[in-house]
HTML snippet that shows the backbone in 3Dmol.js (N, CA, C, O; Angstrom):
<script src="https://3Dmol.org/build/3Dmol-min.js"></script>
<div id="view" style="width:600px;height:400px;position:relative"></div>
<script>
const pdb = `
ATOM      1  N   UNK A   1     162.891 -74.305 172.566  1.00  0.00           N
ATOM      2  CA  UNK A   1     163.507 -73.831 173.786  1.00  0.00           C
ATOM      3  C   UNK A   1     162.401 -73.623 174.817  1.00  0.00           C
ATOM      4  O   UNK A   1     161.378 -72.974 174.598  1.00  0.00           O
ATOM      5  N   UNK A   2     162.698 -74.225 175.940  1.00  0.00           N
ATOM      6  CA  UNK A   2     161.590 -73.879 177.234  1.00  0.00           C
ATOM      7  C   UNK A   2     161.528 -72.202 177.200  1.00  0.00           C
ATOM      8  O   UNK A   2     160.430 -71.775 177.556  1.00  0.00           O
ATOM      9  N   UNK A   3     162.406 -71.282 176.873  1.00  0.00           N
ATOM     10  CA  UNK A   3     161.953 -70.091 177.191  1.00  0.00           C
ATOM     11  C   UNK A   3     162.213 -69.192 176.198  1.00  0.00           C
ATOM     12  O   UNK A   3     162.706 -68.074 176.353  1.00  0.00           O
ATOM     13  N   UNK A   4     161.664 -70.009 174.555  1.00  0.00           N
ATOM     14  CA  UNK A   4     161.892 -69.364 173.615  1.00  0.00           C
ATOM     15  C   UNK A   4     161.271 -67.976 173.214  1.00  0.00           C
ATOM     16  O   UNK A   4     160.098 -67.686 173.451  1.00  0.00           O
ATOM     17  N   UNK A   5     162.169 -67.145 172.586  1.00  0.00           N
ATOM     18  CA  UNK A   5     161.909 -65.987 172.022  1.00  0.00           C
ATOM     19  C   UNK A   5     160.699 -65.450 172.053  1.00  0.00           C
ATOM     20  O   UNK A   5     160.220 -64.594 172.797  1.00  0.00           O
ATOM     21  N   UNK A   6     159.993 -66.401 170.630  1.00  0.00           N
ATOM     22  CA  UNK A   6     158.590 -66.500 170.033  1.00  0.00           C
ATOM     23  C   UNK A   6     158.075 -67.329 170.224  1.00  0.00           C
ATOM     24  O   UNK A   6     158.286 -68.394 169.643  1.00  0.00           O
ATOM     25  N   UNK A   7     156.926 -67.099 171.396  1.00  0.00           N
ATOM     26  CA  UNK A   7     155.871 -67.696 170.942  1.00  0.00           C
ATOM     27  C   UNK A   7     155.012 -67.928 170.114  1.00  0.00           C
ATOM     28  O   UNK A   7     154.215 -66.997 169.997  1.00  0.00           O
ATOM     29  N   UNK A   8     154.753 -69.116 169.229  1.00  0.00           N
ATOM     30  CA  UNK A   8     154.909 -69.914 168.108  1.00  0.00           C
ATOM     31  C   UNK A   8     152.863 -69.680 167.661  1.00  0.00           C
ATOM     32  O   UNK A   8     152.049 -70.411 168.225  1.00  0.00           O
ATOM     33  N   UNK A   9     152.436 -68.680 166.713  1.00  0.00           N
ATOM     34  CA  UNK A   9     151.396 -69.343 166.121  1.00  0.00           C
ATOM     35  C   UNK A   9     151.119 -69.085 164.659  1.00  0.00           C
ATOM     36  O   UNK A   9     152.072 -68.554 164.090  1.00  0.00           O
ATOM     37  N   UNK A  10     150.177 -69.297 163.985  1.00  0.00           N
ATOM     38  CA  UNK A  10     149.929 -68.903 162.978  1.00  0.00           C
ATOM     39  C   UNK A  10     150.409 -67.866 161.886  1.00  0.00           C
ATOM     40  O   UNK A  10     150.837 -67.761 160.737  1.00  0.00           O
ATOM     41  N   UNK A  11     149.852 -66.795 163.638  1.00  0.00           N
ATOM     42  CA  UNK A  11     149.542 -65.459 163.469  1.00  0.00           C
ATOM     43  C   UNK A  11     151.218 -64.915 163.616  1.00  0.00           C
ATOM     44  O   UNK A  11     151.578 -63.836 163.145  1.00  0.00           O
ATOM     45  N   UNK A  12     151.941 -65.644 164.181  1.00  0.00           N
ATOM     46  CA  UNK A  12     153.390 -64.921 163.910  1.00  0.00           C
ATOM     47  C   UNK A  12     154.579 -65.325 163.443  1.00  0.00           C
ATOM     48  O   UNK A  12     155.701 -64.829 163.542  1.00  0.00           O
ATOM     49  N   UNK A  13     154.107 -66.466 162.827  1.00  0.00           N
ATOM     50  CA  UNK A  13     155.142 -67.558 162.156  1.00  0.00           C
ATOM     51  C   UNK A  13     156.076 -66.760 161.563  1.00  0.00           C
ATOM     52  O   UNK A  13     155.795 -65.860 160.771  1.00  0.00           O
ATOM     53  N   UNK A  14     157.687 -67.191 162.078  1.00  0.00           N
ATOM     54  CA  UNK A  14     158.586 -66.090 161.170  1.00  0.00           C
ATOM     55  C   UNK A  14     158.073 -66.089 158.927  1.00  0.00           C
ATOM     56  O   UNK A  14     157.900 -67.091 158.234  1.00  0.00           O
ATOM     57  N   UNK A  15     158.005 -64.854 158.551  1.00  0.00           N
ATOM     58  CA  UNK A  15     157.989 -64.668 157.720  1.00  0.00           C
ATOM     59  C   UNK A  15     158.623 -64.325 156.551  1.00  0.00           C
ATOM     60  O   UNK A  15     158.155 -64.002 155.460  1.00  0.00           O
ATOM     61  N   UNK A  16     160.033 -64.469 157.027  1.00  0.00           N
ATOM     62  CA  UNK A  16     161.740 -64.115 155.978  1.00  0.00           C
ATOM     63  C   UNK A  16     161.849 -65.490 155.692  1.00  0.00           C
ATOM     64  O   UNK A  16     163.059 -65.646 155.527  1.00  0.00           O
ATOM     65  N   UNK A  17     161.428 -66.317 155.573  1.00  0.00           N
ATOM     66  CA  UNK A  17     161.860 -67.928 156.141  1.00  0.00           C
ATOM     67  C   UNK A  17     161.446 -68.497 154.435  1.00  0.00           C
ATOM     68  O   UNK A  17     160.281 -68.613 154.056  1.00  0.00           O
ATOM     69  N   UNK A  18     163.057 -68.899 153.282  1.00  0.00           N
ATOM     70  CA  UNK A  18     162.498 -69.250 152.510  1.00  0.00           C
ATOM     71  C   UNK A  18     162.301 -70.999 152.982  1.00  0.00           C
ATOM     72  O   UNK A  18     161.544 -71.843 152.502  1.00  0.00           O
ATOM     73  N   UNK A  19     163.113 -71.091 153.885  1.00  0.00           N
ATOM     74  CA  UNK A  19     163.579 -72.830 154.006  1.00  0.00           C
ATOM     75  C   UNK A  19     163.967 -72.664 155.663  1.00  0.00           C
ATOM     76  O   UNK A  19     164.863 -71.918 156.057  1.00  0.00           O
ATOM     77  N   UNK A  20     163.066 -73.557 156.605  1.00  0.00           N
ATOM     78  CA  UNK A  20     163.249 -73.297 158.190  1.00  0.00           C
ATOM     79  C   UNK A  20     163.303 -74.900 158.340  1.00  0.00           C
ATOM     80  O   UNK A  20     162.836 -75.612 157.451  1.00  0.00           O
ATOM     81  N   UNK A  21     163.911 -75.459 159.541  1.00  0.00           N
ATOM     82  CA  UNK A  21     163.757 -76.358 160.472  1.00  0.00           C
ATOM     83  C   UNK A  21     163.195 -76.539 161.239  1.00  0.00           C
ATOM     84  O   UNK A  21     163.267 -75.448 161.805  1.00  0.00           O
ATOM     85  N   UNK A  22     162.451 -77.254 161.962  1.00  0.00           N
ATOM     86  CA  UNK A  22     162.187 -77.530 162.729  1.00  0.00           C
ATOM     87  C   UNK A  22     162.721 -78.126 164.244  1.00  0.00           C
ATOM     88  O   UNK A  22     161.699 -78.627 164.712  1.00  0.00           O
ATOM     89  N   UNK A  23     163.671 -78.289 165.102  1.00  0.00           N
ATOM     90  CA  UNK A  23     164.855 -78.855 166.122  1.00  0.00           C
ATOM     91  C   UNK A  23     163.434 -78.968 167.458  1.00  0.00           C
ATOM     92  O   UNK A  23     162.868 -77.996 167.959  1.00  0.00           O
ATOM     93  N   UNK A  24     163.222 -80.103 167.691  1.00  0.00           N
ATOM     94  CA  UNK A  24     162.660 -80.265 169.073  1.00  0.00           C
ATOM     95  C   UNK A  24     163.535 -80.944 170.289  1.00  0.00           C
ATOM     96  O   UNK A  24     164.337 -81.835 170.008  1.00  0.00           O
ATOM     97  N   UNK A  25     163.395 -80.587 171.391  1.00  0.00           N
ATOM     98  CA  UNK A  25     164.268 -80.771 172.060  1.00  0.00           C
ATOM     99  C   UNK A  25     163.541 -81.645 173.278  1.00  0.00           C
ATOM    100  O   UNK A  25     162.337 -81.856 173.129  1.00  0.00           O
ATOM    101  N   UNK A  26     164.008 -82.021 174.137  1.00  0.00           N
ATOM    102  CA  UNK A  26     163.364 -83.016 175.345  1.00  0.00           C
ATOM    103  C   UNK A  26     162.198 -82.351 176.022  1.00  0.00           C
ATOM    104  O   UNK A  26     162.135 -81.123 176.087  1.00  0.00           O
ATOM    105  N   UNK A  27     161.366 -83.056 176.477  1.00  0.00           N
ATOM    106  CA  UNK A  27     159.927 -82.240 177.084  1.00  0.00           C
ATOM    107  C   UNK A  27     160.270 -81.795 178.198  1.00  0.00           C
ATOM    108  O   UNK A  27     159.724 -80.717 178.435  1.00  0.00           O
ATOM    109  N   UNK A  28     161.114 -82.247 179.197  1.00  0.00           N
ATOM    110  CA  UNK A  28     161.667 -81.581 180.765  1.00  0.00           C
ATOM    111  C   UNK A  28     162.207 -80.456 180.604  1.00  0.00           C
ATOM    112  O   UNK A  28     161.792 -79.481 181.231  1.00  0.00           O
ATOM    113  N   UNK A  29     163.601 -80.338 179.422  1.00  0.00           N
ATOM    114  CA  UNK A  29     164.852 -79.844 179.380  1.00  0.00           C
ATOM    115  C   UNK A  29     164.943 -79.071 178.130  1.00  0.00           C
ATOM    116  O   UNK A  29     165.946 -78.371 177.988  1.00  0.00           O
ATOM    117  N   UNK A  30     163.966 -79.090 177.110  1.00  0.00           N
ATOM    118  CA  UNK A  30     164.075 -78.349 176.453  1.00  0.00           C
ATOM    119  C   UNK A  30     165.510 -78.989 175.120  1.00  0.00           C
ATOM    120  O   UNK A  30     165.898 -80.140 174.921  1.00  0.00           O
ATOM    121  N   UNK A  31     165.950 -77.681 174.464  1.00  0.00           N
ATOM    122  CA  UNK A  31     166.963 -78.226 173.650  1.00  0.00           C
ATOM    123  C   UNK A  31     168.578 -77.129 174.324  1.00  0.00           C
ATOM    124  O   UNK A  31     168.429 -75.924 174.523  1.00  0.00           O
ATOM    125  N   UNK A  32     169.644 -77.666 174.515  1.00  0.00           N
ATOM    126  CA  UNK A  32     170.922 -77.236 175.037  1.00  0.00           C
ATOM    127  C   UNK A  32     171.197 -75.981 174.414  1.00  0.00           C
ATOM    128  O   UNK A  32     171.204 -75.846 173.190  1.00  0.00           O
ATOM    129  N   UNK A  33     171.383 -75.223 175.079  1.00  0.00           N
ATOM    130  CA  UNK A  33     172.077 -73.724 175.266  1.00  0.00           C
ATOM    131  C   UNK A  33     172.124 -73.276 173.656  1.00  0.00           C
ATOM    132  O   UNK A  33     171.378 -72.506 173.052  1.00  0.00           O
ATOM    133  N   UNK A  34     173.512 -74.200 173.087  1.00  0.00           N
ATOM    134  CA  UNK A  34     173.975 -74.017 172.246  1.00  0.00           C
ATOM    135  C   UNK A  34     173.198 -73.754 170.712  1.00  0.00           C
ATOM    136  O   UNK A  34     173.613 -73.196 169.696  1.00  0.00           O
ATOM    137  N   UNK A  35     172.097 -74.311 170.978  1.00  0.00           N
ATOM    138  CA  UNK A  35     171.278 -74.268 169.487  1.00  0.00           C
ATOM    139  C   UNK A  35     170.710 -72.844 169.646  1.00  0.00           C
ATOM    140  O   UNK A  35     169.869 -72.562 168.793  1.00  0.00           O
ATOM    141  N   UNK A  36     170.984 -71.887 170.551  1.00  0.00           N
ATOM    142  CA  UNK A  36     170.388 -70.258 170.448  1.00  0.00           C
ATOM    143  C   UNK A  36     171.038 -69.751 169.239  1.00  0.00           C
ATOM    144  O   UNK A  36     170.504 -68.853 168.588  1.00  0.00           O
ATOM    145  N   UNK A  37     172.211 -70.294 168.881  1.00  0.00           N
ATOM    146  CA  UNK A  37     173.108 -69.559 167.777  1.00  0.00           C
ATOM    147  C   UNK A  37     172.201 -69.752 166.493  1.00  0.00           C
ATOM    148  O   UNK A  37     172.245 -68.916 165.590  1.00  0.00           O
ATOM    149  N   UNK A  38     171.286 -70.983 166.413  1.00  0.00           N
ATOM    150  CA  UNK A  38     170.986 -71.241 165.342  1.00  0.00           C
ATOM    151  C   UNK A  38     169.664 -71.179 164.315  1.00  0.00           C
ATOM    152  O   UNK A  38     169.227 -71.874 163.398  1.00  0.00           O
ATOM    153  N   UNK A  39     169.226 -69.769 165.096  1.00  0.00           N
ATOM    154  CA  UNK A  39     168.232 -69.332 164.263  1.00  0.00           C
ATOM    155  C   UNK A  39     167.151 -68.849 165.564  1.00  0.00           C
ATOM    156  O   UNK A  39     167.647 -68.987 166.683  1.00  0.00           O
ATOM    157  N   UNK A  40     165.835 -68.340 165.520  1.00  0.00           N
ATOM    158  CA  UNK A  40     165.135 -68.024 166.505  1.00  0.00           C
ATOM    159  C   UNK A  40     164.233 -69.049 167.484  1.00  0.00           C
ATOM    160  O   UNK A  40     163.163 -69.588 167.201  1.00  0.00           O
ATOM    161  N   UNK A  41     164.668 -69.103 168.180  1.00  0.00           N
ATOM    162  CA  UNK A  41     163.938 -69.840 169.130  1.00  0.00           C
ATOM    163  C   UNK A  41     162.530 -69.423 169.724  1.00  0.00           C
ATOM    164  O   UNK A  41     162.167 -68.440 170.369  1.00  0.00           O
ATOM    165  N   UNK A  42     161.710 -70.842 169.138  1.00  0.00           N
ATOM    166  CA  UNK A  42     160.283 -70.759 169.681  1.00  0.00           C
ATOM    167  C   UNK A  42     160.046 -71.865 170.692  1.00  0.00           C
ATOM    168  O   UNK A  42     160.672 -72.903 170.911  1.00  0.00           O
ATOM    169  N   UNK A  43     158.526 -71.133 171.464  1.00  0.00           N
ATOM    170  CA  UNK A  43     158.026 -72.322 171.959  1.00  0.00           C
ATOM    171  C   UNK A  43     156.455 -72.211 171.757  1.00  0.00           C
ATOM    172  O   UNK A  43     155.809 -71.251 171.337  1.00  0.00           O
ATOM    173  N   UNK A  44     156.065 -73.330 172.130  1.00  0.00           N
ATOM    174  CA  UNK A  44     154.223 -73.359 171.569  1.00  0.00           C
ATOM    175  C   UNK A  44     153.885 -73.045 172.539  1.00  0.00           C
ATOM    176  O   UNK A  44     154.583 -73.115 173.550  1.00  0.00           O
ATOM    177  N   UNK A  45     152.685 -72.599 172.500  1.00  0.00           N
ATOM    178  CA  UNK A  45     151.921 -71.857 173.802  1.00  0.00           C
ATOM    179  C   UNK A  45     151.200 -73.161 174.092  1.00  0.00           C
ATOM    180  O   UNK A  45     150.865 -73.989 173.245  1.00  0.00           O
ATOM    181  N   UNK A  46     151.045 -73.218 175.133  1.00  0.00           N
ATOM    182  CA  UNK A  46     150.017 -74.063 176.325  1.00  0.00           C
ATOM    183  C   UNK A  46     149.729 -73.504 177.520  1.00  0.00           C
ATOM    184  O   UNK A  46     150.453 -72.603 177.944  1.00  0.00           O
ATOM    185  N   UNK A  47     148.736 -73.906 178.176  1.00  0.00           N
ATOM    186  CA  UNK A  47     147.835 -73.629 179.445  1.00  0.00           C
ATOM    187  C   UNK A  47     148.739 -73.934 180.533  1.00  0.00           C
ATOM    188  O   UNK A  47     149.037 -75.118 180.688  1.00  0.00           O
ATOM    189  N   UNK A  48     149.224 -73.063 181.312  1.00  0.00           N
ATOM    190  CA  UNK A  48     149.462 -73.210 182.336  1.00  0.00           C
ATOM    191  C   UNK A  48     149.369 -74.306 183.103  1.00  0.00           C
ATOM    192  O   UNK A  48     150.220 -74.638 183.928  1.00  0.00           O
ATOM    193  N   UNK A  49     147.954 -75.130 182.776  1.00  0.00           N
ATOM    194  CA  UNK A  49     147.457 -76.603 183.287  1.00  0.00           C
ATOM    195  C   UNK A  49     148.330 -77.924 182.953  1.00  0.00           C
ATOM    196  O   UNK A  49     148.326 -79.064 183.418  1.00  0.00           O
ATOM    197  N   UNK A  50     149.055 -77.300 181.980  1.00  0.00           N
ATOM    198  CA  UNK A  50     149.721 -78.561 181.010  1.00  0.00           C
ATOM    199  C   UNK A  50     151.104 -78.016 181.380  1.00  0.00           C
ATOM    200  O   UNK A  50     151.661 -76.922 181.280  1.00  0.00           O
ATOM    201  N   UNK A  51     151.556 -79.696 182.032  1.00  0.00           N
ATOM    202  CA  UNK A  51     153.288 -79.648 182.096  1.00  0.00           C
ATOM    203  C   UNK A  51     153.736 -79.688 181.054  1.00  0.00           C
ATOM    204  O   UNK A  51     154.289 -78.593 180.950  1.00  0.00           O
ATOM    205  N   UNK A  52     153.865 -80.132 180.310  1.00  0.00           N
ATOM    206  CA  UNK A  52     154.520 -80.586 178.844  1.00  0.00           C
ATOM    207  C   UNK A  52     154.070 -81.077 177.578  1.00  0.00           C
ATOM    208  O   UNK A  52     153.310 -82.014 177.822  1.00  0.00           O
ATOM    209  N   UNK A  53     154.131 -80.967 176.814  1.00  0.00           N
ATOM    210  CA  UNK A  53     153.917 -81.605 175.417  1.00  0.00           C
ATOM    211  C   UNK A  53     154.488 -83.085 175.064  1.00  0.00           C
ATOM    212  O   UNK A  53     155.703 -83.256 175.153  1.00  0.00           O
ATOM    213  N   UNK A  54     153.788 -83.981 174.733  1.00  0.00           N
ATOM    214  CA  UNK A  54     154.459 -84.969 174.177  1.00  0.00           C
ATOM    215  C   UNK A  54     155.470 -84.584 173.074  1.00  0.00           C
ATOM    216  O   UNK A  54     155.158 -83.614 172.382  1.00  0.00           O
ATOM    217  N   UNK A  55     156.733 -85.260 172.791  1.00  0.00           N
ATOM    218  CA  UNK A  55     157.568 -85.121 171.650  1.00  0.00           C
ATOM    219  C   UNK A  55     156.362 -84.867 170.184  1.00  0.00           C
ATOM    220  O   UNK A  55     156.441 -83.852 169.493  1.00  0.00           O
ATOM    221  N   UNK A  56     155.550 -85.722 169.976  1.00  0.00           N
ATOM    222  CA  UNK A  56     155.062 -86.367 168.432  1.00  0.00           C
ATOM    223  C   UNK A  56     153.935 -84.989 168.584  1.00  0.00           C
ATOM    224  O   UNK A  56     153.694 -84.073 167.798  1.00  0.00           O
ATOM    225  N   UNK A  57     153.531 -85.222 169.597  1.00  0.00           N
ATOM    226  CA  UNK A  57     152.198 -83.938 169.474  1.00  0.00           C
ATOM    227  C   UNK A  57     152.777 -82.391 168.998  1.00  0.00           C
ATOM    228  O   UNK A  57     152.338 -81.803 168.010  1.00  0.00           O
ATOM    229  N   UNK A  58     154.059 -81.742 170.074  1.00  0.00           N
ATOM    230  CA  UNK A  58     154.761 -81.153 169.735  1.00  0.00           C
ATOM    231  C   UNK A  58     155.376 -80.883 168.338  1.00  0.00           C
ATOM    232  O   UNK A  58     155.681 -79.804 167.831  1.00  0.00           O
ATOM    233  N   UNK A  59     155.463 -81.960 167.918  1.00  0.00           N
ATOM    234  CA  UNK A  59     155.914 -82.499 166.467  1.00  0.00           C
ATOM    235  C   UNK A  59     154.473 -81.507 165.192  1.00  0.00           C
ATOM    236  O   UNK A  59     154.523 -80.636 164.323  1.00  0.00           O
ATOM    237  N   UNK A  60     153.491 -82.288 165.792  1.00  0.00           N
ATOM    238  CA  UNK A  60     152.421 -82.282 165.126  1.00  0.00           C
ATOM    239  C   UNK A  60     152.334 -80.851 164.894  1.00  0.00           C
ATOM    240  O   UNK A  60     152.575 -80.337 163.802  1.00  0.00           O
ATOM    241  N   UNK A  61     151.889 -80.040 166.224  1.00  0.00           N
ATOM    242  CA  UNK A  61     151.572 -78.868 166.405  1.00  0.00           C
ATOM    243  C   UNK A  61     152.437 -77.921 165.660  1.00  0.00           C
ATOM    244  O   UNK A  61     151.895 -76.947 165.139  1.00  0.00           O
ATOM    245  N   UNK A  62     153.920 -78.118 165.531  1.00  0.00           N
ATOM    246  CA  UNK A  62     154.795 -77.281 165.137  1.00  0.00           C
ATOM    247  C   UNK A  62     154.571 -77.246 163.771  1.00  0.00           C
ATOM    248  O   UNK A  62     154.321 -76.164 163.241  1.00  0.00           O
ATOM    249  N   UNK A  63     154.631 -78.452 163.003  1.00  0.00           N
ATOM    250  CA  UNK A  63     154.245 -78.803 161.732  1.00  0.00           C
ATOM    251  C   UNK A  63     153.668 -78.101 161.249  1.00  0.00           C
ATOM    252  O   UNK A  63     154.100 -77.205 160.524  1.00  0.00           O
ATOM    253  N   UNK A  64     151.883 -78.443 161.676  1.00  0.00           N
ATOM    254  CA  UNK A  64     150.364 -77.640 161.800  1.00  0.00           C
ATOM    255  C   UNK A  64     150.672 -76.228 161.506  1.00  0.00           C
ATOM    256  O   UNK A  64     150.014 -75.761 160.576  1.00  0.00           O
ATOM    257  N   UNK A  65     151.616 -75.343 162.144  1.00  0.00           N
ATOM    258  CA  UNK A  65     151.558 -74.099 162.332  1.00  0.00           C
ATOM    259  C   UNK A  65     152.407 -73.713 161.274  1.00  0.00           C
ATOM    260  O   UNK A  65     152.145 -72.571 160.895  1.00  0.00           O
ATOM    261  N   UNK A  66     153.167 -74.157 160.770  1.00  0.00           N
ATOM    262  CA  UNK A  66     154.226 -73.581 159.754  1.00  0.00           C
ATOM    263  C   UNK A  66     153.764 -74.225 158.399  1.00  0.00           C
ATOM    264  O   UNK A  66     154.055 -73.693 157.328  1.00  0.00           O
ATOM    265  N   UNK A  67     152.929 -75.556 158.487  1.00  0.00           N
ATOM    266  CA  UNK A  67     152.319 -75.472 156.879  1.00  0.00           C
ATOM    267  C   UNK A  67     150.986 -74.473 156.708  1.00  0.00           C
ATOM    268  O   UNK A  67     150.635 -74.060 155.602  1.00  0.00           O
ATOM    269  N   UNK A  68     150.306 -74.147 157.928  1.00  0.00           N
ATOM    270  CA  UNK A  68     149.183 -73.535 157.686  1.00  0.00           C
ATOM    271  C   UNK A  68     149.631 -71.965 157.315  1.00  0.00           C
ATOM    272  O   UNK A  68     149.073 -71.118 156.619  1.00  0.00           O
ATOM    273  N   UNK A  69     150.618 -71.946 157.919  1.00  0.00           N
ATOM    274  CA  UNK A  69     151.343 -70.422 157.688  1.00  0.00           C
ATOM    275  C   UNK A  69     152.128 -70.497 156.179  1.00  0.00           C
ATOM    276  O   UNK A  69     152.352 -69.442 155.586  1.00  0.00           O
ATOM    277  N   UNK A  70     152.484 -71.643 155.663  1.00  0.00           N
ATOM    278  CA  UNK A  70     152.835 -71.457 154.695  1.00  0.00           C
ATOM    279  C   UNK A  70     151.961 -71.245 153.470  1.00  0.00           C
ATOM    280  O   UNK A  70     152.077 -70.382 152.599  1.00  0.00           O
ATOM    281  N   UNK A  71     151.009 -72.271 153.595  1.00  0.00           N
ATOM    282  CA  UNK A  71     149.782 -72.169 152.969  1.00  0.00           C
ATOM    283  C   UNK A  71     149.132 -70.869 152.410  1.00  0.00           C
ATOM    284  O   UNK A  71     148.877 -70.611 151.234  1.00  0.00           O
ATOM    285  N   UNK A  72     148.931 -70.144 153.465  1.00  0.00           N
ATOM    286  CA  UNK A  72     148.772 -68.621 153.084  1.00  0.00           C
ATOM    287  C   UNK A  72     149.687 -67.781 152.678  1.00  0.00           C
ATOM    288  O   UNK A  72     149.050 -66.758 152.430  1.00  0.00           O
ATOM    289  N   UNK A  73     150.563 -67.626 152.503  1.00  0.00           N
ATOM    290  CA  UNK A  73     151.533 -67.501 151.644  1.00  0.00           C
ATOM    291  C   UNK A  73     151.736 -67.659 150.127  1.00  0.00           C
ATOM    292  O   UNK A  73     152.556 -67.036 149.453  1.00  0.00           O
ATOM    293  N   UNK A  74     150.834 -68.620 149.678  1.00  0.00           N
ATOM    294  CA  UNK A  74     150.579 -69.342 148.680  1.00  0.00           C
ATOM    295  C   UNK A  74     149.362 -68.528 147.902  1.00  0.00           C
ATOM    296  O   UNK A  74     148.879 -68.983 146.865  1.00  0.00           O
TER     297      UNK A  74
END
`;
const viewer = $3Dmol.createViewer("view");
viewer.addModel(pdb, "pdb");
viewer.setStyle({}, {cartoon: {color: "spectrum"}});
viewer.zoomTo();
viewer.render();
</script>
């Protein structure tokens, strides 16, 4: 979500989470209203400098953050 909840890192990766998704949504527009119902909405932090995230990088990054968070867990 462009103006999700949580901002998304490491350090605050939801932690109740036996089994999460991942849902990315368009780089302009974000993902539609309707997916608020469906669990907590994040977004990744970036620099002010940066309009948008590519889809795949976005991809990457989200990934990155929830196996490294899972990892420790471990």
């Amino acid at each position: 979500m462009l103006d999700g909840k949580l901002e998304l890192d490491i350090g605050n990766c939801p932690q109740n989470l036996a089994l999460y998704s991942l849902v990315f949504g368009n780089e302009a527009t974000g993902l539609p209203d309707d997916f608020r119902h469906y669990g907590t909405s994040v977004k990744l932090p970036q620099s002010s400098n940066v309009d948008s995230l590519n889809l795949s990088i976005a991809v990457g990054v989200g990934a990155f953050i929830f196996s490294q968070f899972q990892a420790k867990r471990s």
